[in-house]
C-alpha positions in Angstrom: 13.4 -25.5 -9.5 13.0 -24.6 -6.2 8.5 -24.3 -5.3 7.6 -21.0 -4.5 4.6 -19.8 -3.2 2.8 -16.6 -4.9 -0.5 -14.9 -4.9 -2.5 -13.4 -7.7 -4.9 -11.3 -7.3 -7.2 -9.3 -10.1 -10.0 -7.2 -10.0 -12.6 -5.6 -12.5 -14.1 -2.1 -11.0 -16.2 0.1 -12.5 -15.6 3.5 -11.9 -18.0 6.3 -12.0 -16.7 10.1 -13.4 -13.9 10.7 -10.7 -10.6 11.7 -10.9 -8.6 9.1 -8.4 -5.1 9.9 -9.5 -4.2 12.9 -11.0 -1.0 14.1 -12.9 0.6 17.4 -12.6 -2.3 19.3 -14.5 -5.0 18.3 -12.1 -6.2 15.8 -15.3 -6.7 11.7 -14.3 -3.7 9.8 -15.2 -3.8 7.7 -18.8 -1.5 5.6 -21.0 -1.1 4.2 -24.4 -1.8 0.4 -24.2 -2.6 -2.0 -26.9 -2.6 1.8 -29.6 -5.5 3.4 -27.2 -5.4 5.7 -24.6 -6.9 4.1 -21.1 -7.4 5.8 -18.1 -5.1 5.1 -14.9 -4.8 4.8 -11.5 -0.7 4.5 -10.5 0.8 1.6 -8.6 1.7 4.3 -5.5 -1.9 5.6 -5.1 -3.3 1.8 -4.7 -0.5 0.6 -2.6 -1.2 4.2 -0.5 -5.2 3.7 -0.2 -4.1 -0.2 0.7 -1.7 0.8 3.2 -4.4 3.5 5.1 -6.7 0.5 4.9 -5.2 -1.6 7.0 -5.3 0.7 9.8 -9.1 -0.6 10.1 -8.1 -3.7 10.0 -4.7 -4.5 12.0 -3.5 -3.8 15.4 -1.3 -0.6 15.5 1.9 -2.7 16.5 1.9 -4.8 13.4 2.3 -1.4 11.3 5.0 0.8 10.6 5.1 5.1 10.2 6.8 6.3 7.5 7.8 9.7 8.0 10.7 12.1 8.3 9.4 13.8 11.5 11.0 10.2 13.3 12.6 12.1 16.1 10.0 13.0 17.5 7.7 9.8 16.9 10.9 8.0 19.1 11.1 11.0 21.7 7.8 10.2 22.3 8.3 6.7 23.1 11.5 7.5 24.9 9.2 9.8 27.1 6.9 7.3 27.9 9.2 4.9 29.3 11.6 7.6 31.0 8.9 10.5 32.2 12.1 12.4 32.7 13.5 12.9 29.5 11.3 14.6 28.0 11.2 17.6 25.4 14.4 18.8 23.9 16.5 16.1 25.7 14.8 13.3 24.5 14.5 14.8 20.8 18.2 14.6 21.2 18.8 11.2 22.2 15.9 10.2 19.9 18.3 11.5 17.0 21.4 10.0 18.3 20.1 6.6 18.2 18.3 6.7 15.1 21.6 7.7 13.8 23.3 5.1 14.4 20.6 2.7 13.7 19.7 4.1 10.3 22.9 6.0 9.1 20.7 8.8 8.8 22.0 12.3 9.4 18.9 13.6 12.1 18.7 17.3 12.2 16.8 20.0 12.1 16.0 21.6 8.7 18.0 24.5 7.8 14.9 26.3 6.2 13.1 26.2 9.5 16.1 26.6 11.5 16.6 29.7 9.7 12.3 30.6 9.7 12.8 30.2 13.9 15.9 32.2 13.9 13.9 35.4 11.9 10.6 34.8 14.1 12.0 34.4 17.3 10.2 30.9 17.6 12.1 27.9 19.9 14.2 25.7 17.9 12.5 23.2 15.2 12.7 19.9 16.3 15.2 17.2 14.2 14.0 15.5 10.8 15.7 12.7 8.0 16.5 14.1 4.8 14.2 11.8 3.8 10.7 9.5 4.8 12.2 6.7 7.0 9.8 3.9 7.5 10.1 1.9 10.8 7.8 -0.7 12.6 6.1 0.1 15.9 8.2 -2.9 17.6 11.3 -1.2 16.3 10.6 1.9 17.4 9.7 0.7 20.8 13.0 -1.5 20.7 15.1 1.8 19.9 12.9 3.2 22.7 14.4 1.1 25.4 18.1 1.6 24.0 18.2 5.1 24.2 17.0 4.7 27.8 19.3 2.6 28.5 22.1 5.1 27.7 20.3 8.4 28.1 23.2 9.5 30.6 25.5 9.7 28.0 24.4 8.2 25.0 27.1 9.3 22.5 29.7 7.3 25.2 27.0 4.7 25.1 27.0 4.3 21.0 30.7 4.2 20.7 30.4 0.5 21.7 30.7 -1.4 19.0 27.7 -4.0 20.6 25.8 -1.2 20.8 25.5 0.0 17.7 25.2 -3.2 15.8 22.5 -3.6 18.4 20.7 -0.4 17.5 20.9 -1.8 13.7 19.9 -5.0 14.6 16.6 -3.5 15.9 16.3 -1.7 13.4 16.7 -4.5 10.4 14.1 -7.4 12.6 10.7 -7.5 13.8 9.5 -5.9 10.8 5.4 -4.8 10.3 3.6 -6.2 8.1 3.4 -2.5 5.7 7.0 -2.7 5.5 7.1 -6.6 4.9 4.9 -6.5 2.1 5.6 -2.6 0.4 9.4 -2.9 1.3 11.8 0.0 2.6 14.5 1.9 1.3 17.4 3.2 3.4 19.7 5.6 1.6 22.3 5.8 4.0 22.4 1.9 5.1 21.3 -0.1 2.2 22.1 -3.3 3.9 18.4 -2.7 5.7 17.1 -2.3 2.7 13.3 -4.0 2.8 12.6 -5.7 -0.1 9.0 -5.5 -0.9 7.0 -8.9 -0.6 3.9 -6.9 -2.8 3.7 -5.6 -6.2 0.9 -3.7 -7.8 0.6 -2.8 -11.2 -0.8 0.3 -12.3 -4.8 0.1 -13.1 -5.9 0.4 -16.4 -9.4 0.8 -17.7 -10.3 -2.2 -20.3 -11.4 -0.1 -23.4 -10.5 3.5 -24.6 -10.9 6.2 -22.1 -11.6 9.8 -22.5 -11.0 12.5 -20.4 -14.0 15.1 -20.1 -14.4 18.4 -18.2 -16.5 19.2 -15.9 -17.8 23.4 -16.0 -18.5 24.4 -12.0 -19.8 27.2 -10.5 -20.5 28.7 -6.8 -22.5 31.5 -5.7 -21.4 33.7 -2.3 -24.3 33.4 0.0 -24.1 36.6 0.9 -24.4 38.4 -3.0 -27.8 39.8 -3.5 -29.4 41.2 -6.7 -27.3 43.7 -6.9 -24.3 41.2 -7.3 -25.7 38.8 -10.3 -23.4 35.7 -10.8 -20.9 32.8 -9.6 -18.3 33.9 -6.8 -16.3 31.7 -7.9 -16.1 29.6 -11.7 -13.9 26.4 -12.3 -13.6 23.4 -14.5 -12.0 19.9 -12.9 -11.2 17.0 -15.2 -12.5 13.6 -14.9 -13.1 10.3 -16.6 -14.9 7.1 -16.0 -13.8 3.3 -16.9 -13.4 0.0 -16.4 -10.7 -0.7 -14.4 -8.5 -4.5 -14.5 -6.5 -4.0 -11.5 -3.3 -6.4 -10.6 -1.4 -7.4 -7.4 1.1 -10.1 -6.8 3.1 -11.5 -3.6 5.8 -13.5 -3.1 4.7 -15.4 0.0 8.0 -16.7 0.6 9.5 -13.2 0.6 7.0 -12.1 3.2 7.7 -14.6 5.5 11.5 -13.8 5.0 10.5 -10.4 5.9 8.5 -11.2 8.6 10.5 -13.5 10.3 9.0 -16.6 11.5 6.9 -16.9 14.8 7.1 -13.9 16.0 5.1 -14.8 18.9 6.4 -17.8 20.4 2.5 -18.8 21.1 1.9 -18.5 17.3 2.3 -21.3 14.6 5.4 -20.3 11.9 2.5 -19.9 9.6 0.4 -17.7 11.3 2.0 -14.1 10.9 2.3 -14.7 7.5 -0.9 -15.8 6.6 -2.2 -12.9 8.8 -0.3 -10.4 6.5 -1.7 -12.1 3.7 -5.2 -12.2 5.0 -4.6 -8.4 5.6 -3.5 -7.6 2.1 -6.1 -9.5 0.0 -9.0 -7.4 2.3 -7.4 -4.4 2.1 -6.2 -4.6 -1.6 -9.7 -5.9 -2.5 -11.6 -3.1 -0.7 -9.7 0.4 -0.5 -10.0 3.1 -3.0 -7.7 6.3 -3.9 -9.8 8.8 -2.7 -8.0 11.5 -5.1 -11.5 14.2 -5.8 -13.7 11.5 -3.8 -15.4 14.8 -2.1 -16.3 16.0 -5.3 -17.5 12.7 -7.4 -18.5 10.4 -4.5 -16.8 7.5 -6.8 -17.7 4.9 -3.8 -17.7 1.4 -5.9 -15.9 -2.2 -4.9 -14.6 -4.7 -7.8 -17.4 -6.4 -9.2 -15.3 -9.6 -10.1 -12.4 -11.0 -7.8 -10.3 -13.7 -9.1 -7.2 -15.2 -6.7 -4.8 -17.9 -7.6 -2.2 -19.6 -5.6 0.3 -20.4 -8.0 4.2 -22.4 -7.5 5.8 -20.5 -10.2 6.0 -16.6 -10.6 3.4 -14.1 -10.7 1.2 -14.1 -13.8 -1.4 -10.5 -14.7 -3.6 -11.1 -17.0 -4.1 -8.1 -18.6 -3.2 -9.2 -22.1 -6.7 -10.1 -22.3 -6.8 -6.5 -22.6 -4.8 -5.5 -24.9 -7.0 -5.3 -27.9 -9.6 -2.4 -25.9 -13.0 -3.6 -25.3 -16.4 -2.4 -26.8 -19.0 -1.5 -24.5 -22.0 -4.2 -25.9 -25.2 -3.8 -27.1 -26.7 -2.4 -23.9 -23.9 0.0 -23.8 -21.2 -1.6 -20.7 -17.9 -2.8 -20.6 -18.0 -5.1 -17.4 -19.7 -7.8 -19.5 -17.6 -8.3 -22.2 -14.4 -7.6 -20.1 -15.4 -10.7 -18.0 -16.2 -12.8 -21.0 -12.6 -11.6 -22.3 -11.0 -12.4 -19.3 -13.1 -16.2 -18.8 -11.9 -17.2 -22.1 -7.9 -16.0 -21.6 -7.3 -17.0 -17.7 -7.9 -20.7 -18.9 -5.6 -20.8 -22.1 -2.8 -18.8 -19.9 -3.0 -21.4 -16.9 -3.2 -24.2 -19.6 0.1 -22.8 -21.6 1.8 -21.9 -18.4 0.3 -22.8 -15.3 0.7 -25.6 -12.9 -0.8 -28.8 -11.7 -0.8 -27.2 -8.0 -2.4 -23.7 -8.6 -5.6 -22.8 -6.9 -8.0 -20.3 -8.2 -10.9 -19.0 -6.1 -13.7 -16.5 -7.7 -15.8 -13.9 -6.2 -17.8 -11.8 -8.4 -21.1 -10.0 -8.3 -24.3 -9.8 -10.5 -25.2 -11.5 -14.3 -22.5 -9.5 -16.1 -19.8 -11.8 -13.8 -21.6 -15.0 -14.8 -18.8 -16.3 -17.4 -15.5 -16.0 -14.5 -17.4 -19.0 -13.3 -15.8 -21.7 -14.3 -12.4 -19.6 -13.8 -12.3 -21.2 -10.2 -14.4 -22.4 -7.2 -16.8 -19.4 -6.6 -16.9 -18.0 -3.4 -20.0 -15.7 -1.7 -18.3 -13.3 0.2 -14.8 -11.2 0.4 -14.8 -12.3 4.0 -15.0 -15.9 3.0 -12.7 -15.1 0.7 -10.2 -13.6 2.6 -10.6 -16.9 5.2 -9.8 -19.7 2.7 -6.7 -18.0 0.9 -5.3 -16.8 4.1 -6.1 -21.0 5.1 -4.2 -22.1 2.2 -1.5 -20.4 2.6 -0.5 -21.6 5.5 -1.1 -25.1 4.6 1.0 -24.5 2.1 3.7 -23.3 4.5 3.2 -25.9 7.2 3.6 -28.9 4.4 7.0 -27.4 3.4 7.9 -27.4 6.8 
């Protein structure tokens, strides 16, 4: 079997009453694992918070926008390097080319067509049907092409060179959001992303209950003769223990990535930059779902990461039976005492000779993750080695 190259990465968090995720009720998400209810925080809302991280962290032209208002993100561009195109014109070109780059029908909305018609207002400006995700260098790259033909670009598409042009640029030179989270292209599946990242949904490690929380707000201006709230309210919460999950397949990413994208770069080095940048910003962000109102600012208190030649392995079967808080009443303890003892017998049953593990964890309750892997003191120290051994690992397969 071909080696691969994949990265682990889980996380223990406590979580103070907050409500990061919530369903269509305005209660915190939950499911039924191992017979008892736990709370939840989806896949989508860490992979969002992860994704907002980065924008700390990378430059903007290694990231990608995904939205539907696209025409005018490119008319923008196409302004910038043609000062007179401008406005509607360049809206129009801008939807023209994403056309045929995408296969996406770009027009304006009937609904606000139709609202611009009744108010009088100028004409709404072209949209997807749906979120389209593109990279910074792509949208710069479909830029320049619609410059190129903005005299008659319709005449100009109709060449065959052309438009495979416009969807080459549009399928290389990917960022590294849409490397690792994927893309999905309804009308041109062939550039299709396929994601490089998965992230299971968080789970707390023991039985979770959802309280209520009674509010009330007085209007400043009431006086004595107006006794009472202005305004009375109740918002859900619950607090837990969460065992969080993330896996990617390194050699995926450096597919999507494309190697050297800089010809001053090492092949390795955009790929273990993506990885550096995932691991940080994985590690670090939060869903801030109610954060206003619960101030729920907390980081994991136990880090593990593993470099493993095989496929991705969670480890949240050490959960399955729900943990009870101990006799000074927490469940971080005992969670990293059940994870100590299960990581080992997993990576014994199924690991590999090759796998690295690295450990970062915080305070006496971590003490027992230990002897999981080789500690390390920081997340930035952290961050350093994995990204480092990743691209060993790339440069040795050559």
């Amino acid at each position: 079997m071909t080696s691969r190259i994949i990265l682990d990465v889980h996380a223990l968090q406590n979580v103070p009453p907050s409500n990061l995720n919530r369903d269509d009720t305005g209660a915190p998400k939950t499911s039924v694992y191992g017979g008892a209810t736990r709370a939840r925080v989806s896949s989508q809302s860490w992979k969002r918070a992860t994704r907002r991280y980065f924008e700390g962290i990378l430059d903007p032209g290694e990231l990608g926008v995904r939205t539907k208002r696209v025409a005018e993100l490119l008319g923008e561009r196409i302004t910038v390097l043609a000062p007179a195109v401008d406005g509607s014109a360049a809206l129009a070109l801008a939807a023209e080319v994403l056309h045929a780059a995408t296969g996406s029908k770009i027009e304006p909305p009937k609904r606000k067509v139709d609202a611009a018609k009744k108010n009088g207002d100028p004409d709404p400006a072209p949209e997807s049907s749906y979120l389209l995700f593109l990279s910074s260098r792509q949208l710069d790259g479909l830029a320049e092409l619609a410059v190129e033909g903005a005299a008659d670009i319709k005449a100009h598409l109709k060449d065959k060179d052309v438009k495979a042009r416009a969807k080459r640029i549009a399928d290389s030179r990917h960022s590294v959001d849409i490397a690792l989270f994927g893309r999905m292209v309804a009308d041109s599946t062939d550039i299709n992303v396929d994601a490089a990242a998965q992230v299971a949904h968080a789970i707390s490690v023991h039985r979770a209950e959802t309280e209520s929380d009674y509010f009330t707000a007085v209007d400043d201006r009431s006086g004595d003769a107006e006794p009472g709230a202005g305004m009375i309210g109740t918002v859900d919460f619950n607090s837990a223990t969460l065992y969080r999950y993330a896996a990617v397949d390194v050699d995926l990413l450096e597919r999507n990535l494309g190697k050297g994208l800089d010809s001053q770069e090492a092949p390795a080095t955009p790929v273990r930059r993506a990885v550096e940048a995932f691991l940080d910003a994985f590690v670090s962000s939060l869903p801030t779902g109610k954060i206003n109102t619960f101030g729920n600012h907390t980081l994991p208190d136990a880090v593990i990461v593993t470099l493993r030649t095989t496929r991705p392995v969670s480890f949240v079967s050490a959960f399955e039976k729900p943990v009870t808080a101990d006799g000074a009443g927490g469940h971080l303890e005992p969670a990293c005492a059940r994870l100590a003892d299960y990581a080992p017998e997993i990576e014994r049953a199924y690991g590999d000779d090759t796998a690295q593990t690295w450990v970062l964890r915080v305070g006496q309750a971590t003490a027992k993750l230990s002897s999981v892997g080789d500690e390390v003191p920081s997340l930035a120290r952290l961050v350093t080695t994995v990204g480092a051994a990743v691209a060993e690992r790339l440069e040795q397969r050559g």
